[in-house]
MIVEX-563223 format. One record per residue: x, y, z of N, C-alpha, C, O in turn. Coordinates in steps of 0.2 Angstrom, whole numbers, plus 5000, padded with zeros to 4 digits. Layout:
BEGIN
XYZXYZXYZXYZ...
This chain:
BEGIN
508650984929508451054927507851044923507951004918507351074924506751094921506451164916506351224918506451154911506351234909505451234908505051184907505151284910504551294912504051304903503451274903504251324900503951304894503951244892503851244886504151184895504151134891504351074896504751034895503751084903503951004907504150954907504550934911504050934901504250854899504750864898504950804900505450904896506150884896506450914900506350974903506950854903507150874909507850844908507950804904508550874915508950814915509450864912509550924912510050804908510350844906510450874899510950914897509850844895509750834889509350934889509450974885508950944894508651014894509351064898509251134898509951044901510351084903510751084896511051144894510851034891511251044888511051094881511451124878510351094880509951104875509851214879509751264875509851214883509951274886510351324883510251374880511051284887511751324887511551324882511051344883511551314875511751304867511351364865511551404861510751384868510251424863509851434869509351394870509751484874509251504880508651514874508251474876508551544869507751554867507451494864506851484862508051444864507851364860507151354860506951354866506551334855505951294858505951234859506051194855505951224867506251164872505751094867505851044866505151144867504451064866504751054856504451024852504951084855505251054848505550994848505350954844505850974852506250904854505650854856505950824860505050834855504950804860504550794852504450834847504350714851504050684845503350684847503050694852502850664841502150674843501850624848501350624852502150594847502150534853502350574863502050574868502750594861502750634868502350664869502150664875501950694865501450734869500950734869500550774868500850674871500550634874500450624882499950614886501250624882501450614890501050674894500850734891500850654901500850684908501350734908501950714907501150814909501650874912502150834917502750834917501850794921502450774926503050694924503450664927502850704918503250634917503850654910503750644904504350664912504850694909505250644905505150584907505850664899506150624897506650594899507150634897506850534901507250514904508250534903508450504897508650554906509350554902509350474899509250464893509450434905509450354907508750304906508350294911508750284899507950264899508050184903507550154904508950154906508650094909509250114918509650074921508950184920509050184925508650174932508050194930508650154937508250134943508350184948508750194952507550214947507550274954507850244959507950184959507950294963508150254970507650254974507450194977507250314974506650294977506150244977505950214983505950214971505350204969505550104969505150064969506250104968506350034969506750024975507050064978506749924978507349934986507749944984507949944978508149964987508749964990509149934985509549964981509049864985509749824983509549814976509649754975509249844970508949854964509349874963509549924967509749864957510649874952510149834948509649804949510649844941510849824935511649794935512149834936511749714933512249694932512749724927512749784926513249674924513649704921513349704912513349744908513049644913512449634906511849674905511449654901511849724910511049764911510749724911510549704906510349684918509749624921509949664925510449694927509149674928509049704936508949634940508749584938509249664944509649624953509249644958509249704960508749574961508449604968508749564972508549504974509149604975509449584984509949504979509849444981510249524975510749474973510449434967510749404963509749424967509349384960509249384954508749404953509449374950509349414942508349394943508049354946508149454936507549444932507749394932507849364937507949364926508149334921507949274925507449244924508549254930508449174936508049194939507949144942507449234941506949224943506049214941505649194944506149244934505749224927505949134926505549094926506449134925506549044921506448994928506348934927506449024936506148964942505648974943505348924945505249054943504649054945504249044940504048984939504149104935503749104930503649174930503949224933503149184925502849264925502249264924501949224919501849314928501749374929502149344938501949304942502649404939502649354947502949424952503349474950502749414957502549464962503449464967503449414971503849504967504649474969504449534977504149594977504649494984504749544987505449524993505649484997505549584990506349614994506249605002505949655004506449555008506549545015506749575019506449585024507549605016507949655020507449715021507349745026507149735013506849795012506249805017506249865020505749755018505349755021505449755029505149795033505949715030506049725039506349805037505949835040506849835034507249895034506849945037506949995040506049935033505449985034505249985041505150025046505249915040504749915049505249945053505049995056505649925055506149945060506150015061506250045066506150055054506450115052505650155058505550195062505150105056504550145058504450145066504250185070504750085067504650055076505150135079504950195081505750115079506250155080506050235082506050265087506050265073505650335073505050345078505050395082504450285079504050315083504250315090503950345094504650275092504850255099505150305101504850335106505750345097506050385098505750465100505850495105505050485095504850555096504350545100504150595103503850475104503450465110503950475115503750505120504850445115505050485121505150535122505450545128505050565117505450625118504750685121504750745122504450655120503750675123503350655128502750655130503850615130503750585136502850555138502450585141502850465133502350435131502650365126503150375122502450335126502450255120502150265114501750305112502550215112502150205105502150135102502650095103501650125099501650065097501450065090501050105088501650025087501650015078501649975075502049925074500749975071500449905070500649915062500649965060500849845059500849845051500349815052500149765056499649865045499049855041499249795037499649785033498949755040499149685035498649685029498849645024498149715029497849715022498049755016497749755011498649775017499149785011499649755007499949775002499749685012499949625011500049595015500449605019499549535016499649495022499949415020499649405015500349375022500749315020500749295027500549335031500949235030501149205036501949245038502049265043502349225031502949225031503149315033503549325037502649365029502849435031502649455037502849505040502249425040501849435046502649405052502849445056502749385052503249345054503849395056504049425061504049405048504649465048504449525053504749545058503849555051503749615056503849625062504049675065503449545063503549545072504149535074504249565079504549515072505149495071505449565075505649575081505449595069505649685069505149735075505049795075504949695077504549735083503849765083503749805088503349755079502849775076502349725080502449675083501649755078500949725080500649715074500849755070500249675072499849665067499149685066498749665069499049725062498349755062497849685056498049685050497349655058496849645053496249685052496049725055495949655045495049675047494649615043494249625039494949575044494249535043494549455044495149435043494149415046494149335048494749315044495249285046494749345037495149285035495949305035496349265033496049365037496649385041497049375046497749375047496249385051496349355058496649295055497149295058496649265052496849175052497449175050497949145053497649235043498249235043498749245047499249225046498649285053499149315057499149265063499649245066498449225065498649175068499049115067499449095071498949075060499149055057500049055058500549015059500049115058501049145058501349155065501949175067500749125070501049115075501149185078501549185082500849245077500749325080500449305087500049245088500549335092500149345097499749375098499849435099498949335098498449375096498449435101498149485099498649445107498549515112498849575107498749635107499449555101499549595098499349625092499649665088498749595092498449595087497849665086497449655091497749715082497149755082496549735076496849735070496049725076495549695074494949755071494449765074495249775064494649835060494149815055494049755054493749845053493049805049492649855052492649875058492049885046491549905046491049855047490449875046491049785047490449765045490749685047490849645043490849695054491449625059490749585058490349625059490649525057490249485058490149445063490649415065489649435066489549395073490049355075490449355079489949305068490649255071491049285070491449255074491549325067492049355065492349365073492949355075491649405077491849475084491949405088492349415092491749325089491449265092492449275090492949305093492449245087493149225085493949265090494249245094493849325085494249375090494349375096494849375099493649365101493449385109493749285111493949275117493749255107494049195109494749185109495049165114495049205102495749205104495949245107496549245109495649295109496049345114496449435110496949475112496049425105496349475101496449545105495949565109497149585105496949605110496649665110496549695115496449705104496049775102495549755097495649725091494849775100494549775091494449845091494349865097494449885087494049955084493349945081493249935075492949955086492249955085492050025079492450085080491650015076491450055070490750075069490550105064490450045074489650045073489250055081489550055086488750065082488450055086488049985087487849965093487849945080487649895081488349845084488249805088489049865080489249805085489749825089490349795090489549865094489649885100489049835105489249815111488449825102487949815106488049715103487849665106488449705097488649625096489149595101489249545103489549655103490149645107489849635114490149595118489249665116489049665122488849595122489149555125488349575119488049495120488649455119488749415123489149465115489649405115490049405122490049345125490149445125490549475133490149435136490249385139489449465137489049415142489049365141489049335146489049335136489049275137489649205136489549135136490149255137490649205137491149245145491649215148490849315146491349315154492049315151492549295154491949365144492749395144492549465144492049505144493349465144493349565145493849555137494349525135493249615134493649635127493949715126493449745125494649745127494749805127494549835117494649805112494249895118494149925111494449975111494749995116494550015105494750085103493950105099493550065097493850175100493250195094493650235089494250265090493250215083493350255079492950325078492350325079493350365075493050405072493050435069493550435065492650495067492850515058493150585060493050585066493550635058493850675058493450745058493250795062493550715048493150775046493850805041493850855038494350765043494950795037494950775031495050715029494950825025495050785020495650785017495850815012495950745020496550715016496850715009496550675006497150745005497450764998497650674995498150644994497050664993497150594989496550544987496050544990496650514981496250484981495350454982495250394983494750494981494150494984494050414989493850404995494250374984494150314988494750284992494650234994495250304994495750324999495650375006495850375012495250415003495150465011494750445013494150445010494850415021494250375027494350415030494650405035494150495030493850535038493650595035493850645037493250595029492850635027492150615029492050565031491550655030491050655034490750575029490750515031490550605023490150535020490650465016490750455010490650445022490850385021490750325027490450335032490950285026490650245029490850185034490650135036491750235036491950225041492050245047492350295047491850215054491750255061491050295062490650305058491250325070490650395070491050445071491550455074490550485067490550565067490650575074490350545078491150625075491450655082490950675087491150695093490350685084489450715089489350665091489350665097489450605088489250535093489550495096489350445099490050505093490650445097490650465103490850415106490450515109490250525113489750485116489850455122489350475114488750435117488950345116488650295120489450325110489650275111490250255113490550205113490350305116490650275122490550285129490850255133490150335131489750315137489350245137489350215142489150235131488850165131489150105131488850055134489950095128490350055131490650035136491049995138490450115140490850115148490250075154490250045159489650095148489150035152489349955155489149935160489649945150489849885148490049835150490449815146489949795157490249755160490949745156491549755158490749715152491249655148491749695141492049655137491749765139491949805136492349835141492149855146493149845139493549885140493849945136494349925133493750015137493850085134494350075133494650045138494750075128495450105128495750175126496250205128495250185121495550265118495150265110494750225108495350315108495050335100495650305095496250285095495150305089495350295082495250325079494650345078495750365073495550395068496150395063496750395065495950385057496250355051495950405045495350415044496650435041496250475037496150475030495750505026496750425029496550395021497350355021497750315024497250365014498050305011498550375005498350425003498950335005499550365001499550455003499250484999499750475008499550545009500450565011500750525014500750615008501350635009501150715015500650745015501850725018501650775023501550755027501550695028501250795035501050805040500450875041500350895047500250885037499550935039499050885042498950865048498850865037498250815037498350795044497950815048498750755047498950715052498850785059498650775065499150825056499250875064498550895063498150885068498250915057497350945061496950885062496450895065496950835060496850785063496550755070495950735072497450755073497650755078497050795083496750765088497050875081496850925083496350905085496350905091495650885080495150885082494950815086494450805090495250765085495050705090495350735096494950745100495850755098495950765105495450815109495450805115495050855107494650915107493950845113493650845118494050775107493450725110494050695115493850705121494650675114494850665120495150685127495450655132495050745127494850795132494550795137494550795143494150775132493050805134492950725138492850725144493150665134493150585137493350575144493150525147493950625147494250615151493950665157494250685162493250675156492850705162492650635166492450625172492650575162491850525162492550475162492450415160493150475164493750435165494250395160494250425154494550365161495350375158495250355149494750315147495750395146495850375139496350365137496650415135496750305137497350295138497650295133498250315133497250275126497550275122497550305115496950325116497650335108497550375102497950335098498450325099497650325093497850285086497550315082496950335082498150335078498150385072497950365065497950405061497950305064498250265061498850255055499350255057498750255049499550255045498950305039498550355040499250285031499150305027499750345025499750395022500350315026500950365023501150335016501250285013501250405015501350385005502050355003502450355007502150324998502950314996502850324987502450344984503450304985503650354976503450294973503550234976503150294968502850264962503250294956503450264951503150354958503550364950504150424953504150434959504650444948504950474951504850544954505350574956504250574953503850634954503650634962503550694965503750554965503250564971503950584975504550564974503750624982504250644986504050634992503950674996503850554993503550555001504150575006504750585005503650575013503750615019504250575022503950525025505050585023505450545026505250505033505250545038504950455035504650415043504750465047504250495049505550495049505950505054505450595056505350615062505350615049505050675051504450665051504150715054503950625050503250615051503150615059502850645063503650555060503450535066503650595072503350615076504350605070504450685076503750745075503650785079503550755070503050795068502450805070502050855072502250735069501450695072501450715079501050755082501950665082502050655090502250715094502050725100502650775090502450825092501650865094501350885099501550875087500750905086500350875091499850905092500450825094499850775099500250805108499950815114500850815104501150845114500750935113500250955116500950955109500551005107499851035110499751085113499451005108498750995108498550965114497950955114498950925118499050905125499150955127498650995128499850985128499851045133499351095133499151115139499051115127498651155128498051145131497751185135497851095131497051075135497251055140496751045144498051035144498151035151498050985152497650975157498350915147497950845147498950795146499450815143498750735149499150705148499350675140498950635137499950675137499850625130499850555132500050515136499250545126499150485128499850425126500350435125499650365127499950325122499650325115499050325113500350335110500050325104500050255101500350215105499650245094499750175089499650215083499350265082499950185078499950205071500250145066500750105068499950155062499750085055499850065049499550025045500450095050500850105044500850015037500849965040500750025032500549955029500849965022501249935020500550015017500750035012501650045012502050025008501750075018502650115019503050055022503650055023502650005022503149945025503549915018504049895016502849895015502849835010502849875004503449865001502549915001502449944995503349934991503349894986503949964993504349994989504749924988505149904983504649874994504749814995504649754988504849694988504249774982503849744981503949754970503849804968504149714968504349724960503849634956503749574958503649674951503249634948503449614940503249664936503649574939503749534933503349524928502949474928503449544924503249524918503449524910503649574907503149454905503349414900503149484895502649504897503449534890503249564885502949514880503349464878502349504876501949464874501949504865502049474860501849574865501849604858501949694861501949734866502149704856502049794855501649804849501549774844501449854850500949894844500949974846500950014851501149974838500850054836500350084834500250074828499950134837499250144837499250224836499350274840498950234828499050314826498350344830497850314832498450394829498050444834497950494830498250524826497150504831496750564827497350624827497250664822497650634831497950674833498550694829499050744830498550644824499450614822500050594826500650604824499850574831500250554836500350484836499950464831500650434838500750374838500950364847501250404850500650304849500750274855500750214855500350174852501450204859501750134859501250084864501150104869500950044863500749994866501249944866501649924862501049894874501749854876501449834880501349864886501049744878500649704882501149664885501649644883500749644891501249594897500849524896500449514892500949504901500849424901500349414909500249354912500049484911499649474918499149544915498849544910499249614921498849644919498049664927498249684932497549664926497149694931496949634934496449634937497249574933497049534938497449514944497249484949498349544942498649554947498749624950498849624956498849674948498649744948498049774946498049804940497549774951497049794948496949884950496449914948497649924954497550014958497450024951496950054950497850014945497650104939497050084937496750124934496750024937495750034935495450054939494950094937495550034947495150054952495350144954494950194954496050144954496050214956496650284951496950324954496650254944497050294940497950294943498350344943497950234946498650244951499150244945498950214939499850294947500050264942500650244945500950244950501050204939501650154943502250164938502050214934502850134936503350154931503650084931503550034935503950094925504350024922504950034920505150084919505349964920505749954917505949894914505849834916506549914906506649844905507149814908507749844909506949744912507249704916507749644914508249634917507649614907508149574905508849574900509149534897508749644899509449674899509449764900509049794901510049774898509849884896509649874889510049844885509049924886508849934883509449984877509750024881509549984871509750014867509450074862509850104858508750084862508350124861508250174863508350184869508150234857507950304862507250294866506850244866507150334870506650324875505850344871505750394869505550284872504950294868504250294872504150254876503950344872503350344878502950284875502650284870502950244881502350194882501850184885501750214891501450144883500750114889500850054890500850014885500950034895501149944897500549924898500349944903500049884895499449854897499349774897499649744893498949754901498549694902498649654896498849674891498349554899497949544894497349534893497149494888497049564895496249564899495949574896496249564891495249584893494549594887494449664891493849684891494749704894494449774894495149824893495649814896494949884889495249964887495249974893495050034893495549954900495449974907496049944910496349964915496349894907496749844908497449874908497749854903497749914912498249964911498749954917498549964923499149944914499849914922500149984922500249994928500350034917500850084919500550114912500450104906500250174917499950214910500350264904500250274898500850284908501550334905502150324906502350374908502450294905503150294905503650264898503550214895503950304899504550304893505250224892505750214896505050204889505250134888505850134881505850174876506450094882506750084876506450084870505850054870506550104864505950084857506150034855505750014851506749984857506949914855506749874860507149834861506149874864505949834870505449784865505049814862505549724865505249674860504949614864504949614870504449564858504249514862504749474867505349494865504649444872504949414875505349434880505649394884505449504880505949544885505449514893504949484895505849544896505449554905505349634906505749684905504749644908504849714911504549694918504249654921505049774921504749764929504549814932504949854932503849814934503549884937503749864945503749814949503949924947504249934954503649954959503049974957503749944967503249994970502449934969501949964971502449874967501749844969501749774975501549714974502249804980502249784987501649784990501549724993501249814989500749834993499949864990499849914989499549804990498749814988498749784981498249784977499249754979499249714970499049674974498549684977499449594976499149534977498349544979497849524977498449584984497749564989497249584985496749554985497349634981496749644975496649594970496049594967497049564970497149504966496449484962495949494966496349454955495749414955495949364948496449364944495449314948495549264941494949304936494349274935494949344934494749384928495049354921495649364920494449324918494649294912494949234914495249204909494749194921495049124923495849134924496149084926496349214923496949184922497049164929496549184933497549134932497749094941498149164941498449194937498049174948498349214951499049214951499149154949499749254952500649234951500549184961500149174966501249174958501549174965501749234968501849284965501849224974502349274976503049234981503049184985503549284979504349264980504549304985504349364986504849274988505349334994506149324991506249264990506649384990507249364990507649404995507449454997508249374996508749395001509249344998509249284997509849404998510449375000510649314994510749254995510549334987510449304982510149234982510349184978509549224987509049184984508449194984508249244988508049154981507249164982506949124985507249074987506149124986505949074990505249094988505049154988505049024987504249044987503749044995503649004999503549104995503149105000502249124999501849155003502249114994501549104990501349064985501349104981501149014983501248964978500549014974500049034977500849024966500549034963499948974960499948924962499449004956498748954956498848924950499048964945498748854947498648834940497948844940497548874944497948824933497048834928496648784932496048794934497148734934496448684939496448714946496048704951496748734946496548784955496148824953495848844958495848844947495348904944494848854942494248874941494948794941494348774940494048724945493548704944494448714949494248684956493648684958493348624960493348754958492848774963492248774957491648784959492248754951491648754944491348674946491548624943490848674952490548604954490048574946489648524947490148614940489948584935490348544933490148514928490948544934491148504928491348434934491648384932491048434939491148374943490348334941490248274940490048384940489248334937489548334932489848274931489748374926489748344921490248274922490148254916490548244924491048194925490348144928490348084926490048154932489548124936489048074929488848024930489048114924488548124920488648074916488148054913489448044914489648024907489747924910489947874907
């Protein structure tokens, strides 16, 4: 329950403060420190309870209050691994893919058409995750060389592989067209004409998809939406016409169909059905000049970060989508194509909890007379770098035991040399969460590691996989001499002495 004068309380704490007194001033309850808080981030009843959203599945709290991933304590997986450390849930992530294959498999038949469903590995790419998905039925999407390697590396079947990049490099498209990749999604007109000379001269046939831009602007993040006109992925819908007349040219280019991708973390199906709308309007028009067999929508589907977020159940995206595309088939009196769709963030994201040593708290009074808790960790923007890059926000909790404190609004920050350094910008924390505790931000399955950097020299974490009460390393975290490896000065200075 919500009362409208005063967002932040919520729960049962605003039903019970209600019934007692309806004219109550609700925001009287709420300390200078609260208001502080985000209209959308309320006071917790349970300051050490676990959305269900926002964490997997198998995330409980034992009988000692430690959270539990798929049978693991914090606790046993802080003292084997270490911390700052990146844990991800196995069951959770196959649970997703399957959930996704299934769903789309189901609403292309029912519309009589396929579907195929690539996990974006650029959301988290491992040997060992790459593995799970195919497992679960999935194709793997790259874009760039050193991707390709990872998925080849895992034993993927490069035909199942689709191959993205604004800016594929000679050898990168050399590479691809060798192992047999089996879609690249061309992006440019210059490397449609790289792809041509590579074809001639090696007497392969390479099948593509074109991309192109929509023109939708997707409800998210500026640097998250790719099908707004000015940006700098694909061609504008005026020209992908002519580039693909030009790769029908092509001896050694094989058409397959369009592309279009409209951003990331997007909840709903608007965006996707007008989308939809307007590429097929070009693949319509393509089928005068011969076959378009295929449409790849790409992914972009959102999942919960905090408990505010209410992404779009798969089950009904994909009946919704797949509809909207029979839709807009019947109408033009045109067959559905086969679809693809790229789901990467919705696989891995919820899949995904990250650990960390509490190092100090501080209290920081505010011109304002307010006071905010600061509550530094032992990692920070060089393992999560979304809330610097895109004000993302994530939530926490204390992970090595349940907290006995009222709920105190916090900022979880870095240890970084920048006021930017910010892991969970608001959320409400025990007030007795002290040095040494573990906290655990949920929800950074997906775009932490790969954004990864050694800022400030710290080494990057490992990342864990657990299942079925064990863990396993399937990322070897970096030491200080891994960070200094690559400083060819200290090898002269050694030269030197």
């Amino acid at each position: 329950m919500r009362h409208d004068g005063c967002p932040r309380i919520g729960g049962d704490l605003a039903a019970r403060v209600f019934a007692r007194d309806p004219s109550h001033d609700w925001c009287s309850l709420l300390s200078p420190a609260d208001s502080l808080a985000p209209e959308w981030l309320v006071v917790p009843d349970d300051v050490n309870d676990l959305a269900a959203a926002v964490w997997p599945a198998s995330a409980r709290r034992d009988v000692d209050g430690v959270v539990q991933l798929a049978g693991v304590s914090a606790t046993a997986l802080a003292q084997t691994h270490g911390t700052p450390l990146l844990v991800i849930d196995e069951d959770e992530v196959r649970a997703r893919a399957r959930s996704f294959r299934v769903a789309f498999d189901r609403a292309a038949a029912e519309h009589g058409t396929t579907a195929q469903v690539y996990y974006a590995g650029k959301a988290l790419l491992t040997t060992v995750i790459a593995r799970w998905v195919v497992d679960e039925g999935l194709r793997v999407d790259v874009c760039t060389g050193g991707e390709l390697a990872v998925a080849l590396a895992a034993g993927v079947a490069p035909a199942s592989l689709g191959f993205h990049g604004n800016n594929k490099s000679v050898a990168e498209l050399e590479r691809a067209v060798e192992v047999g990749v089996g879609t690249i999604i061309v992006d440019s007109a210059i490397e449609v004409e790289r792809l041509a000379a590579i074809t001639a001269r090696t007497g392969a046939t390479q099948r593509v998809l074109v991309r192109v831009i929509s023109g939708v602007h997707a409800e998210t993040h500026d640097f998250l939406a790719t099908a707004h006109e000015d940006q700098k992925f694909g061609f504008p819908l005026l020209e992908a016409e002519q580039a693909v007349a030009r790769i029908r040219e092509i001896p050694g280019l094989e058409f397959a169909g369009l592309h279009c991708h409209i951003g990331s973390q997007i909840f709903g199906v608007a965006g996707f059905r007008e989308s939809a709308s307007r590429v097929l309007e070009l693949h319509a028009s393509l089928l005068e000049g011969g076959p378009v067999p295929q449409l790849n929508l790409g992914g972009g589907f959102g999942i919960a970060y905090t408990r505010l977020d209410d992404p779009t159940p798969i089950e009904t995206l994909a009946g919704e989508i797949v509809a909207a595309v029979a839709e807009g088939c019947a109408a033009r009196g045109i067959t559905v194509p086969a679809l693809s769709f790229e789901p990467g963030r919705a696989i891995v994201g919820t899949a995904g909890v990250t650990l960390y040593e509490v190092g100090t708290t501080k209290d920081v009074a505010l011109d304002s007379g307010a006071t905010r808790r600061y509550v530094s960790v032992d990692g920070g923007m060089s393992d999560n770098a979304r809330p610097a890059l895109y004000g993302a926000q994530f939530s926490a909790r204390l992970a090595s035991r349940a907290g006995t404190g009222e709920p105190q609004l916090s900022r979880v920050v870095g240890k970084h040399c920048e006021s930017g350094d910010i892991v969970v910008d608001h959320e409400f924390l025990p007030a007795d969460v002290a040095p040494g505790d573990l906290l655990a931000v949920p929800a950074t399955g997906a775009y932490c590691a790969p954004l990864a950097s050694n800022y400030n020299h710290v080494p990057r974490p490992p990342i864990v996989a657990v299942r079925d009460g064990r863990s396993t390393v399937i990322v070897r975290g970096e030491t200080i001499d891994d960070v200094l490896s690559r400083d060819a000065g200290i090898e002269a200075s050694e030269n030197l002495r």
